[in-house]
N, CA, C and O atoms as CSV, one atom per row, in Angstrom:
chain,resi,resn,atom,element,x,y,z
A,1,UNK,N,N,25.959,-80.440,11.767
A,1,UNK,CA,C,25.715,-81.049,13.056
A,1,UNK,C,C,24.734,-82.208,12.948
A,1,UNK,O,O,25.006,-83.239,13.564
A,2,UNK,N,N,23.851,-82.154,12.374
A,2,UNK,CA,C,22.940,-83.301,11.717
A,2,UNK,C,C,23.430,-84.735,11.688
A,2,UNK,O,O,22.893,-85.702,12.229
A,3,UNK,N,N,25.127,-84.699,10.584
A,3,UNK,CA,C,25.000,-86.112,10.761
A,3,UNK,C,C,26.007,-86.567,12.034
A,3,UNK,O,O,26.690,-87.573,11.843
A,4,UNK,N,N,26.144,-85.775,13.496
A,4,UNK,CA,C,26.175,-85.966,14.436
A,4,UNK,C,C,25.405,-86.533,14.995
A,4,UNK,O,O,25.943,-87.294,15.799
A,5,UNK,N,N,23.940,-86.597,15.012
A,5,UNK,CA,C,23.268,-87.506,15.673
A,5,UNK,C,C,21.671,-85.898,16.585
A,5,UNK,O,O,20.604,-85.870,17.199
A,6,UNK,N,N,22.719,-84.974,15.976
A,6,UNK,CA,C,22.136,-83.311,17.307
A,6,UNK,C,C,21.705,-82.568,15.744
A,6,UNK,O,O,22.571,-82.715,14.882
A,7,UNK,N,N,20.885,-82.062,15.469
A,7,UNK,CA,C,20.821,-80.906,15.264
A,7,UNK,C,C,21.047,-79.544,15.418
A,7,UNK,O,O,20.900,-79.306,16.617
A,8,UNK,N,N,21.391,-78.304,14.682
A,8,UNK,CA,C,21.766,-77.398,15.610
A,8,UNK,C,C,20.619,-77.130,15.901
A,8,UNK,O,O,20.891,-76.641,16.997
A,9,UNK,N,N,19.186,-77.009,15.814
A,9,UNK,CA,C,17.824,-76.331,17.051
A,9,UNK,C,C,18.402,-77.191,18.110
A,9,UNK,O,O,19.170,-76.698,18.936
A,10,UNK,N,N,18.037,-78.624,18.142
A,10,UNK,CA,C,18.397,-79.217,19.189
A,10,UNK,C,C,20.197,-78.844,20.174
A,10,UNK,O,O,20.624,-79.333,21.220
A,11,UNK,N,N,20.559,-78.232,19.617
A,11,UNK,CA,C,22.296,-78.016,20.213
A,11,UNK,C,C,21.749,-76.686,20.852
A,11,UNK,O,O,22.256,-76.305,21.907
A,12,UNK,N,N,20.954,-76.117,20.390
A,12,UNK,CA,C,20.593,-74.428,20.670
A,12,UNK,C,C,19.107,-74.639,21.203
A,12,UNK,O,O,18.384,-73.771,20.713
A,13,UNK,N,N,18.460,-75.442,21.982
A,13,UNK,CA,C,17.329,-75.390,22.267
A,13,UNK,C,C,17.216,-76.474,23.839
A,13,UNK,O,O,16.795,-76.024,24.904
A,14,UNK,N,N,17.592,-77.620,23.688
A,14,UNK,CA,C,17.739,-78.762,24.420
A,14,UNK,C,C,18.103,-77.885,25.837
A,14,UNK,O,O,18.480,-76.713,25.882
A,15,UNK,N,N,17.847,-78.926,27.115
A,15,UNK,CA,C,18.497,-78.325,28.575
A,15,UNK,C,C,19.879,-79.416,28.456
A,15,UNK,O,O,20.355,-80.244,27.679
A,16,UNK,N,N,20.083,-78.933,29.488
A,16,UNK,CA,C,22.007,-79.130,29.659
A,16,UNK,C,C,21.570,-80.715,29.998
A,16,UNK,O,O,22.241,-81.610,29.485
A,17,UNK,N,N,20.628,-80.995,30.720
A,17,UNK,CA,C,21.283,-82.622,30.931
A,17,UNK,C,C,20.779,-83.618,29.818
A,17,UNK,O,O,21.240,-84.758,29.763
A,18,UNK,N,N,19.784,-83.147,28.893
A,18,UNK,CA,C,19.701,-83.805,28.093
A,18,UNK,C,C,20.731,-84.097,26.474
A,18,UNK,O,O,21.055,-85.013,25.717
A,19,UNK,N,N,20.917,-82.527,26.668
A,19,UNK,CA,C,22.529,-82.968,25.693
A,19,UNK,C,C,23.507,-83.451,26.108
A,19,UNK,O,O,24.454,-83.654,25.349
A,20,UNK,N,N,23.579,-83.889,27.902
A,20,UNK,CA,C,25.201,-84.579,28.152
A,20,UNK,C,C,24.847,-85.851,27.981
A,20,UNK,O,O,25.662,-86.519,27.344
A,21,UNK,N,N,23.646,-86.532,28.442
A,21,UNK,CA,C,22.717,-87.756,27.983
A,21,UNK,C,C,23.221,-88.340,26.196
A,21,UNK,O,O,23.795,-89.337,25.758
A,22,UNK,N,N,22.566,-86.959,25.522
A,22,UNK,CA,C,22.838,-87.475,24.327
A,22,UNK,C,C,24.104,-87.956,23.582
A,22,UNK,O,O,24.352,-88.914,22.849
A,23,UNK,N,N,24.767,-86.962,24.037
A,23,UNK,CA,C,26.634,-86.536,23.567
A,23,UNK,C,C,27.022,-87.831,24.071
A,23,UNK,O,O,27.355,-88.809,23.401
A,24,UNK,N,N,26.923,-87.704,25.648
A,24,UNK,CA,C,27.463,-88.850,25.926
A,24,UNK,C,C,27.447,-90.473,24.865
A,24,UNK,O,O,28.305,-91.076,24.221
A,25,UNK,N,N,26.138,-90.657,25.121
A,25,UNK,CA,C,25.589,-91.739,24.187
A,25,UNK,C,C,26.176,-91.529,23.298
A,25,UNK,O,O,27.167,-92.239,23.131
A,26,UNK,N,N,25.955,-90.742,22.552
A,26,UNK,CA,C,26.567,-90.584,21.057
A,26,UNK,C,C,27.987,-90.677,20.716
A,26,UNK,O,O,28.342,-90.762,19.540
A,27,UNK,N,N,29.152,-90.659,22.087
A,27,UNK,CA,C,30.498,-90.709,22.007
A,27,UNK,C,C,30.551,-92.319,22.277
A,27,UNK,O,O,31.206,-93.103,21.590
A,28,UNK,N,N,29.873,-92.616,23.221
A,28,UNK,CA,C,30.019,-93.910,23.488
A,28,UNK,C,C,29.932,-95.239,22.374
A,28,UNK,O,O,30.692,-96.204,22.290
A,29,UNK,N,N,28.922,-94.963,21.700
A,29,UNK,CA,C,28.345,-95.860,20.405
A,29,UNK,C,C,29.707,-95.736,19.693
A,29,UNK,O,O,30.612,-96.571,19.678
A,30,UNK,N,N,29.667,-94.513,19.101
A,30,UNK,CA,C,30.328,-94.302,17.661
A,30,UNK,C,C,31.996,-93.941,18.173
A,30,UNK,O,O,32.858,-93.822,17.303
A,31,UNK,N,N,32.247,-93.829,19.219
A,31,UNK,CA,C,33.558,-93.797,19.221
A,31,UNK,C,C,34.729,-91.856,18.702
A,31,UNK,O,O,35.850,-91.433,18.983
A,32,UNK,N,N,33.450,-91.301,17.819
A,32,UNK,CA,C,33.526,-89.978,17.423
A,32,UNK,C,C,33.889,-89.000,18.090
A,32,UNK,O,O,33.114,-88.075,18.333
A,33,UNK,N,N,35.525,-89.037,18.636
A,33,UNK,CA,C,36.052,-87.576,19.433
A,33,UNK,C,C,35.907,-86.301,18.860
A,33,UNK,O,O,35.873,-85.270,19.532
A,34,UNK,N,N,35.787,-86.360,17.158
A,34,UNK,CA,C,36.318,-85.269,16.482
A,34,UNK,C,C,34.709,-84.542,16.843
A,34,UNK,O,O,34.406,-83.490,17.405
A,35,UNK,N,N,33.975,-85.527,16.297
A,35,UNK,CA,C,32.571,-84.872,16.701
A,35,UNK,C,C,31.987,-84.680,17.870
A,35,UNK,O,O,30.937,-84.038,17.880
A,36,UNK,N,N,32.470,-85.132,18.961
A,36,UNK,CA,C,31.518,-84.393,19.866
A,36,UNK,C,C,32.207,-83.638,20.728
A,36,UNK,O,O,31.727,-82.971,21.644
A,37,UNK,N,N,33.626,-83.774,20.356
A,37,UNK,CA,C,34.601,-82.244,20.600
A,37,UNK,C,C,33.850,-80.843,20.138
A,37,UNK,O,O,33.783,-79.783,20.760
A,38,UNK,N,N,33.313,-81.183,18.852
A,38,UNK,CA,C,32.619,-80.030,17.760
A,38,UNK,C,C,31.783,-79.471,18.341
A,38,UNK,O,O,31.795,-78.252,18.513
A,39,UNK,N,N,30.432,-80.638,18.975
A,39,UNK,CA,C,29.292,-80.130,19.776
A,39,UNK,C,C,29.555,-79.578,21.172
A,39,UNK,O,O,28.891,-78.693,21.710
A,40,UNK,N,N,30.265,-80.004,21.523
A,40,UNK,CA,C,30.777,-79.134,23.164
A,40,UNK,C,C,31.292,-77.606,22.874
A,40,UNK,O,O,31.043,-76.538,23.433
A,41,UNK,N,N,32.202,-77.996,21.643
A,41,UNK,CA,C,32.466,-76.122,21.361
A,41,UNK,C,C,31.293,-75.475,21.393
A,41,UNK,O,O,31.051,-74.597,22.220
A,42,UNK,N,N,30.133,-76.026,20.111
A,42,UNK,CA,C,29.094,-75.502,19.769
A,42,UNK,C,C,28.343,-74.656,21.135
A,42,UNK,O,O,27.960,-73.499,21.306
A,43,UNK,N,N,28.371,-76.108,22.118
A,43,UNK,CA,C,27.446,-75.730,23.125
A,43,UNK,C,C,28.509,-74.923,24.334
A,43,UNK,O,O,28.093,-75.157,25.469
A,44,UNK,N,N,29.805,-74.015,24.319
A,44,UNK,CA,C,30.358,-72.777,24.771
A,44,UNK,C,C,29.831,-71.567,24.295
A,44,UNK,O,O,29.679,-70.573,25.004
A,45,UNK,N,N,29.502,-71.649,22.900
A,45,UNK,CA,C,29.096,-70.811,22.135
A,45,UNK,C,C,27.842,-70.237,22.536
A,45,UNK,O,O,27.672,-69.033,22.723
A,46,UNK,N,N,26.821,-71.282,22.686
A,46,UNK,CA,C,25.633,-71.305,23.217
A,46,UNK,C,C,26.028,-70.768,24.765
A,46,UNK,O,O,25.442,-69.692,24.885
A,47,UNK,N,N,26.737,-71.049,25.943
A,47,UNK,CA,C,27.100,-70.640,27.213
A,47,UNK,C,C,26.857,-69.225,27.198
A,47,UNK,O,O,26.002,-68.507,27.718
A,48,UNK,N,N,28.241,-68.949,26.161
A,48,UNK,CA,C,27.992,-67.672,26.068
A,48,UNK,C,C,27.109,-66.351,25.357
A,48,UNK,O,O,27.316,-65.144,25.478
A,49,UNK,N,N,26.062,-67.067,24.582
A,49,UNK,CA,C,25.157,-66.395,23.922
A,49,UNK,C,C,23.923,-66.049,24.706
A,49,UNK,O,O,23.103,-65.180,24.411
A,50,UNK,N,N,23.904,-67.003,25.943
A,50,UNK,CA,C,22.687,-67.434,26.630
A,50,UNK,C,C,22.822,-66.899,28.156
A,50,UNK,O,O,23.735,-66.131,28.459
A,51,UNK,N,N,22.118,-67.227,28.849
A,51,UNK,CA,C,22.082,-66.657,30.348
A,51,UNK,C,C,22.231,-68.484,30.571
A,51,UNK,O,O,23.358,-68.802,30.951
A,52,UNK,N,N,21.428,-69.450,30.416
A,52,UNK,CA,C,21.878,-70.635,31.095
A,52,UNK,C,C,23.689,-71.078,30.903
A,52,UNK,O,O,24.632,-70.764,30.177
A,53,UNK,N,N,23.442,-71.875,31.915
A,53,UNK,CA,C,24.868,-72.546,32.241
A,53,UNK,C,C,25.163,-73.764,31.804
A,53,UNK,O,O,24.852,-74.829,32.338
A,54,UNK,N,N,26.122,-73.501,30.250
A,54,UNK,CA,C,26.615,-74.450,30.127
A,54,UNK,C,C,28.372,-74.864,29.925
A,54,UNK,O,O,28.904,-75.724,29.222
A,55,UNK,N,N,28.914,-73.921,30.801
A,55,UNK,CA,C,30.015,-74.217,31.317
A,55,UNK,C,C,30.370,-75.832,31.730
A,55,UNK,O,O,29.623,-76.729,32.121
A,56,UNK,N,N,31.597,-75.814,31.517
A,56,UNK,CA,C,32.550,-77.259,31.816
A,56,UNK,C,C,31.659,-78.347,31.604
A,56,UNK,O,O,31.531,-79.134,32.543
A,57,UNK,N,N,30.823,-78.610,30.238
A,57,UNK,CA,C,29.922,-79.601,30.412
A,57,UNK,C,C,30.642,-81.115,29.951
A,57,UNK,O,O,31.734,-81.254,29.399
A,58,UNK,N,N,30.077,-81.744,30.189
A,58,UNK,CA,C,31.072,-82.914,30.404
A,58,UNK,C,C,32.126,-83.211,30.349
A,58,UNK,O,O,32.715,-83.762,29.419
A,59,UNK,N,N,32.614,-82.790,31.629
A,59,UNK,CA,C,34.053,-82.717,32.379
A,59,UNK,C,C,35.058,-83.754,31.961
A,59,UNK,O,O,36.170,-83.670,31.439
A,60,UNK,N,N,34.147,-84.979,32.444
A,60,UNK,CA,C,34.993,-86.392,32.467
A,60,UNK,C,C,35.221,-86.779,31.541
A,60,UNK,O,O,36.215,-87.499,31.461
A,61,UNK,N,N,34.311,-86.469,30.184
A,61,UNK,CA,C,33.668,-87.303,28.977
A,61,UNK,C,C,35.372,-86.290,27.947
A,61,UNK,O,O,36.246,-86.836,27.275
A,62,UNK,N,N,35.233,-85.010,28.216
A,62,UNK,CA,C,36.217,-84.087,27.718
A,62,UNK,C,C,38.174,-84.819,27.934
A,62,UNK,O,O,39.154,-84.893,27.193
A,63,UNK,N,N,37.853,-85.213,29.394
A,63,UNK,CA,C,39.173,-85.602,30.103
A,63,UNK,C,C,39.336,-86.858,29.362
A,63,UNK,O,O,40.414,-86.950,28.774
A,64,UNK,N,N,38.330,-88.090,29.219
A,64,UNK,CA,C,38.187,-88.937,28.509
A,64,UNK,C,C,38.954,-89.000,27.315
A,64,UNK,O,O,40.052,-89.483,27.039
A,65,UNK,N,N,38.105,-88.401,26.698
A,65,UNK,CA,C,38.934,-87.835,24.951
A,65,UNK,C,C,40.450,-87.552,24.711
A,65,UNK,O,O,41.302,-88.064,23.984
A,66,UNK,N,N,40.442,-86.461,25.674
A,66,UNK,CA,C,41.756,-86.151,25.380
A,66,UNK,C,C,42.833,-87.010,26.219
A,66,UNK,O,O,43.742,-86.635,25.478
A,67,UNK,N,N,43.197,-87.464,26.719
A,67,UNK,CA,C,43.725,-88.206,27.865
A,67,UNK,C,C,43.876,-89.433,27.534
A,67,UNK,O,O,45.025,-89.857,27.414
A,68,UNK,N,N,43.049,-90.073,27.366
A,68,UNK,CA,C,43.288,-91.611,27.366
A,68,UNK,C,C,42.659,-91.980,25.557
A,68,UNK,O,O,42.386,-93.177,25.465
A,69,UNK,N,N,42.471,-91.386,24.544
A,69,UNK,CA,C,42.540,-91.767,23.008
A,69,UNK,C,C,43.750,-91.163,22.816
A,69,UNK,O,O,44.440,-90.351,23.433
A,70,UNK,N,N,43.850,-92.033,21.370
A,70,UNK,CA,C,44.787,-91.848,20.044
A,70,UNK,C,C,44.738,-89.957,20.174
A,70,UNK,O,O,43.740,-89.382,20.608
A,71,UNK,N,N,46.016,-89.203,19.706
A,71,UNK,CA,C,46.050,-87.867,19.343
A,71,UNK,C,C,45.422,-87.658,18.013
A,71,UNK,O,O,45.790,-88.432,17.130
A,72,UNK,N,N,44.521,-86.730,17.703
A,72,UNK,CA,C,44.099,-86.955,16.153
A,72,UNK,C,C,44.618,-85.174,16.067
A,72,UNK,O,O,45.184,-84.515,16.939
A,73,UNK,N,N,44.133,-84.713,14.552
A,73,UNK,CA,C,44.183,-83.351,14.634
A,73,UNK,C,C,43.182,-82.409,14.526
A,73,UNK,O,O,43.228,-81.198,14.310
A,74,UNK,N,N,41.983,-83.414,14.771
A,74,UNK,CA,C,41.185,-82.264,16.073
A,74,UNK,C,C,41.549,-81.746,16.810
A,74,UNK,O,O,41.760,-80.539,16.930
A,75,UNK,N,N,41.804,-83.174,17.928
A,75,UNK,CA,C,42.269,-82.513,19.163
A,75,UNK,C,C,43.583,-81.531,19.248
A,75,UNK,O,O,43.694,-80.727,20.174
A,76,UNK,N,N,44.191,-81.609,18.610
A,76,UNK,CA,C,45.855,-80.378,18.090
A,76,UNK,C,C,44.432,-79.478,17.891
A,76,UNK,O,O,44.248,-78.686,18.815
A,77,UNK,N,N,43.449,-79.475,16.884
A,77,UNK,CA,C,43.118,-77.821,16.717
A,77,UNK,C,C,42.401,-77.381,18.195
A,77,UNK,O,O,42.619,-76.297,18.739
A,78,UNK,N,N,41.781,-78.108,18.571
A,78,UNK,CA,C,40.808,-77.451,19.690
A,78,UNK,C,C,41.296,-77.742,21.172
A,78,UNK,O,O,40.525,-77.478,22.094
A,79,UNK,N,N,42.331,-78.181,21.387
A,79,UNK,CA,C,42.425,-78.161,22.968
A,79,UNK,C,C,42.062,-77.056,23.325
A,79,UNK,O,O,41.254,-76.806,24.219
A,80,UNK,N,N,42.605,-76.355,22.687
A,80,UNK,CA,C,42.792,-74.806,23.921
A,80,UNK,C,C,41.847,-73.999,23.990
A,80,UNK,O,O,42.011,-72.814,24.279
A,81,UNK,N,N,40.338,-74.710,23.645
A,81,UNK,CA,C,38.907,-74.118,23.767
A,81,UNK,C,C,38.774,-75.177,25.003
A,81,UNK,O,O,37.593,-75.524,24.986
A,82,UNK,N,N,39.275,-75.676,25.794
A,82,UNK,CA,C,39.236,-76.785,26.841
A,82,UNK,C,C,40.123,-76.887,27.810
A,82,UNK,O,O,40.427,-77.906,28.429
A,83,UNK,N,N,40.594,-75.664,27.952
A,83,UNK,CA,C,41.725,-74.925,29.171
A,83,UNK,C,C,41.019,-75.304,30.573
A,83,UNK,O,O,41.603,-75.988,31.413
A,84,UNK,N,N,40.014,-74.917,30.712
A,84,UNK,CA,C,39.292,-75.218,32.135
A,84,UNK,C,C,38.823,-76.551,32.365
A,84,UNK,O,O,38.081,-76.780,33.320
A,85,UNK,N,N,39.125,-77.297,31.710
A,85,UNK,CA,C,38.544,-78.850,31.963
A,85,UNK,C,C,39.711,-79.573,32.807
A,85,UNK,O,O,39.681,-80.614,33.463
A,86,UNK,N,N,40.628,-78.762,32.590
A,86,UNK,CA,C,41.928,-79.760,33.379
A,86,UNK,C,C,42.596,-78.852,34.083
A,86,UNK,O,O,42.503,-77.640,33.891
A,87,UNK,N,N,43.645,-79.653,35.343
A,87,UNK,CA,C,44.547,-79.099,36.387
A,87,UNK,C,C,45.555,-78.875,35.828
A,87,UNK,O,O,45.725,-79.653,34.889
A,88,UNK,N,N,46.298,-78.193,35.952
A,88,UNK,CA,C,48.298,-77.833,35.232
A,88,UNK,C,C,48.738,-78.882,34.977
A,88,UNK,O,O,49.211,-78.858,33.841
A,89,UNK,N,N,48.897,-80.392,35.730
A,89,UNK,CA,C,49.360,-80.973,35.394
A,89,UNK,C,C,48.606,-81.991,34.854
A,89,UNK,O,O,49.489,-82.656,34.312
A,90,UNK,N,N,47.694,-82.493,34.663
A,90,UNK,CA,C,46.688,-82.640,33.382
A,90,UNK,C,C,46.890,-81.969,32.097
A,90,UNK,O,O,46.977,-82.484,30.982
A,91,UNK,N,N,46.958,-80.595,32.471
A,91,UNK,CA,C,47.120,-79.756,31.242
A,91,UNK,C,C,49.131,-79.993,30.646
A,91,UNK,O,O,49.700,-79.634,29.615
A,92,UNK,N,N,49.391,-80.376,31.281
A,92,UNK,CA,C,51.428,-80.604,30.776
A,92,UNK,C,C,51.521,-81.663,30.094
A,92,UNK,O,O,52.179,-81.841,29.069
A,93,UNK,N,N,50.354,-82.936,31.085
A,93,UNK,CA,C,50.193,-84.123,29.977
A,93,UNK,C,C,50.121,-84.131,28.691
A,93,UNK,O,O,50.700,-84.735,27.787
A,94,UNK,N,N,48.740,-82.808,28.821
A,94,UNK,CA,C,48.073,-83.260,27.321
A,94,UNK,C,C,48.856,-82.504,26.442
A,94,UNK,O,O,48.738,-83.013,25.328
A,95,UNK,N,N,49.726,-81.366,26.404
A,95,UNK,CA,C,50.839,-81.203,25.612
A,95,UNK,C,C,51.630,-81.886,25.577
A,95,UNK,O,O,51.989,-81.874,24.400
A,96,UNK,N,N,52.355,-82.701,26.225
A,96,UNK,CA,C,53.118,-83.435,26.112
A,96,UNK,C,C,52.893,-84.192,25.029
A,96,UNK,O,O,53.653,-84.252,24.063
A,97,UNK,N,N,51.548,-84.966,25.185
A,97,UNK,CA,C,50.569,-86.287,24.280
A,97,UNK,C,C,50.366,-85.279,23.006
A,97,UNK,O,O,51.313,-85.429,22.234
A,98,UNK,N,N,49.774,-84.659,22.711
A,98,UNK,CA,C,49.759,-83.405,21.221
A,98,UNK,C,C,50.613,-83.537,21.256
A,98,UNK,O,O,50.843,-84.675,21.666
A,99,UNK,N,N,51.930,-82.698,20.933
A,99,UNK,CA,C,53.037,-82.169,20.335
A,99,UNK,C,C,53.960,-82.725,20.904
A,99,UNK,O,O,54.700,-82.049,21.619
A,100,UNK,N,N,54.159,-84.025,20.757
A,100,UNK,CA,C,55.868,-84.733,21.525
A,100,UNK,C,C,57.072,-84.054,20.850
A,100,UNK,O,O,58.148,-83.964,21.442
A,101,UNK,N,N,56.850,-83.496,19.397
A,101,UNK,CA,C,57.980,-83.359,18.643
A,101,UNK,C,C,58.230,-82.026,19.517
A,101,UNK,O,O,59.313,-82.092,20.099
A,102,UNK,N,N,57.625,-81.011,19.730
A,102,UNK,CA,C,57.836,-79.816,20.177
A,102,UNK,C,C,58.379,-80.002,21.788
A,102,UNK,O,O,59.039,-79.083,22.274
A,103,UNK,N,N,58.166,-80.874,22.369
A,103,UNK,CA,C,58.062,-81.252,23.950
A,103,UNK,C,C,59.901,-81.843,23.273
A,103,UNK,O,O,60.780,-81.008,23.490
A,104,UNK,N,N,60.206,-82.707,22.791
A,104,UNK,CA,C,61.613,-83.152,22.676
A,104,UNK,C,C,62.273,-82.094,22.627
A,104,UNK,O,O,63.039,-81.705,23.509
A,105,UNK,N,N,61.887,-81.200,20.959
A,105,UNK,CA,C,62.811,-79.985,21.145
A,105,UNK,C,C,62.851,-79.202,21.915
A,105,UNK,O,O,63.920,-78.603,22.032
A,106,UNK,N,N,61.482,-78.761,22.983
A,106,UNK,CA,C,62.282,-77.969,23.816
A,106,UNK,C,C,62.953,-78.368,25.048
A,106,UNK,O,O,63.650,-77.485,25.549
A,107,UNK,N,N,62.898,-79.745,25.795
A,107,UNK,CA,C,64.054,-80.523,26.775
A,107,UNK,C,C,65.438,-80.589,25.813
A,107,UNK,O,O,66.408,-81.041,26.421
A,108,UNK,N,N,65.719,-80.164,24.233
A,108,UNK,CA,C,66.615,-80.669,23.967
A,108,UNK,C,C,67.483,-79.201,23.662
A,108,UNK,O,O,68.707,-79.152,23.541
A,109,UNK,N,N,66.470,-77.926,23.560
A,109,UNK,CA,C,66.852,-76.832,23.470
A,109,UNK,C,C,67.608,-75.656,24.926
A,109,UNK,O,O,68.435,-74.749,25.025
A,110,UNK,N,N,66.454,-76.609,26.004
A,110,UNK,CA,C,67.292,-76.664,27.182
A,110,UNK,C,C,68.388,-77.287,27.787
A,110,UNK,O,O,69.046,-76.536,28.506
A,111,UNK,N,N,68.733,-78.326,27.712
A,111,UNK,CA,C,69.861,-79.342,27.677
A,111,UNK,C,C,71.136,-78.654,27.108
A,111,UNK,O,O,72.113,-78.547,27.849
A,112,UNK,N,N,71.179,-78.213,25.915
A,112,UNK,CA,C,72.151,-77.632,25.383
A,112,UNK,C,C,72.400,-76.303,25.826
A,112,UNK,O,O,73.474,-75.727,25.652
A,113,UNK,N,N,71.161,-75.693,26.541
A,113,UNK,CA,C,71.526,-74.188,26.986
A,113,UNK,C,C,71.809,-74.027,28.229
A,113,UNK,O,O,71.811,-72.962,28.846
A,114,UNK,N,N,72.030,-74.985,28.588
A,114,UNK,CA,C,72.275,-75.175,30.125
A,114,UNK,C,C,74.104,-75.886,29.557
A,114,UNK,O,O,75.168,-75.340,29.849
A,115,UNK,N,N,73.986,-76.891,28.911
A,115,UNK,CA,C,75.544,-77.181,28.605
A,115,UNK,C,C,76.606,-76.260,28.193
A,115,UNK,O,O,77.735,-76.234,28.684
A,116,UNK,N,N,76.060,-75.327,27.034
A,116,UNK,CA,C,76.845,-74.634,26.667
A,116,UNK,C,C,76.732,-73.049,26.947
A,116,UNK,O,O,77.724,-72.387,26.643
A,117,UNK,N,N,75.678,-72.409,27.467
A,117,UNK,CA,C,75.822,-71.043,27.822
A,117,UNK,C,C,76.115,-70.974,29.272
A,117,UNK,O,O,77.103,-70.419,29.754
A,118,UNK,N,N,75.201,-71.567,29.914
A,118,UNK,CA,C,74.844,-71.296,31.459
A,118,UNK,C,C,75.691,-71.772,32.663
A,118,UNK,O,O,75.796,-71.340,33.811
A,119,UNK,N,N,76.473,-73.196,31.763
A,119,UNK,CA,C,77.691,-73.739,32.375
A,119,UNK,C,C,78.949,-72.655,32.452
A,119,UNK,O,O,79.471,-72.355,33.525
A,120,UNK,N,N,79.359,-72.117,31.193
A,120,UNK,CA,C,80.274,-71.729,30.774
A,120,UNK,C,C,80.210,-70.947,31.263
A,120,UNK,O,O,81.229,-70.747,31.924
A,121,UNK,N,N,79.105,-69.853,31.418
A,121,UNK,CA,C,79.426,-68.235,31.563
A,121,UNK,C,C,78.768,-68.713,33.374
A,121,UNK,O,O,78.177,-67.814,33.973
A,122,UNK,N,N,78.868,-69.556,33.811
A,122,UNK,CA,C,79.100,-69.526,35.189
A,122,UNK,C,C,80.328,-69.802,35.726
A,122,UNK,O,O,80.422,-69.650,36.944
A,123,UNK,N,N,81.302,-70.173,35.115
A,123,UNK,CA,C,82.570,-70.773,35.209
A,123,UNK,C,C,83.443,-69.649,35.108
A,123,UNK,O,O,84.393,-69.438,35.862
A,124,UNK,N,N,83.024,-68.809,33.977
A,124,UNK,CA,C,83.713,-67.106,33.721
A,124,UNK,C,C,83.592,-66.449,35.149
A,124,UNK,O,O,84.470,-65.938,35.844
A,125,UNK,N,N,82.467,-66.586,35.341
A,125,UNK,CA,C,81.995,-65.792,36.710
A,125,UNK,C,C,82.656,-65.736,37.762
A,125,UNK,O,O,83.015,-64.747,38.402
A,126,UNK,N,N,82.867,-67.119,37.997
A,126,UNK,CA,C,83.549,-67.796,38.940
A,126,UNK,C,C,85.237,-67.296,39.273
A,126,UNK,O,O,85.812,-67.003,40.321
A,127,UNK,N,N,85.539,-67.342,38.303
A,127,UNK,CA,C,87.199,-66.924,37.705
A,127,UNK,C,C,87.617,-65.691,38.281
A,127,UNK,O,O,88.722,-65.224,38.005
């Protein structure tokens, strides 16, 4: 965490607005999604180790990242420590944006199961 810019005392010691201060800053300069994806996990970890609240901490800065940058494979490993940061359809986007190959095959796995089972054996039915 060090050559993040945070230490972990400081990740495990700091109050909540001074690490969104920092993070922030620190995403802003350096451009570093992978890393301060890392420190937001860190600081869930901390949420839940702790009685303070550091739930959904930087909301926008999170939506930011994932949403409007390049897909890297950070973000493929850790979205789904970031379920509560977004609405359903926020959340359809950002699968969509991760995994297009998986998003094709399955419109293309439906397409065909609708052509060839669901057509057909409604047509039997019919008869």
């Amino acid at each position: 965490m060090k050559k993040f810019g945070l230490s972990k005392q400081k990740l495990f010691s700091l109050t909540r607005q001074t690490l969104e201060k920092r993070i922030r800053k620190f995403y802003f300069e350096t451009k570093d999604g992978k890393a301060a994806i890392e420190m937001l996990i860190t600081l869930q970890v901390r949420n839940d180790l702790c009685e303070a609240d550091f739930s959904n901490m930087l909301r926008s800065l999170v939506q930011h990242i994932f949403l409007k940058t390049r897909s890297t494979a950070a973000m493929r490993r850790y979205y789904f420590y970031f379920t509560t940061y977004f609405q359903e359809k926020d959340w359809q986007l950002l699968l969509i944006k991760l995994f297009p190959a998986q998003t094709f095959i399955a419109e293309k796995l439906e397409h065909l199961y609708t052509q060839v089972i669901k057509a057909p054996s409604t047509r039997l039915a019919e008869s």
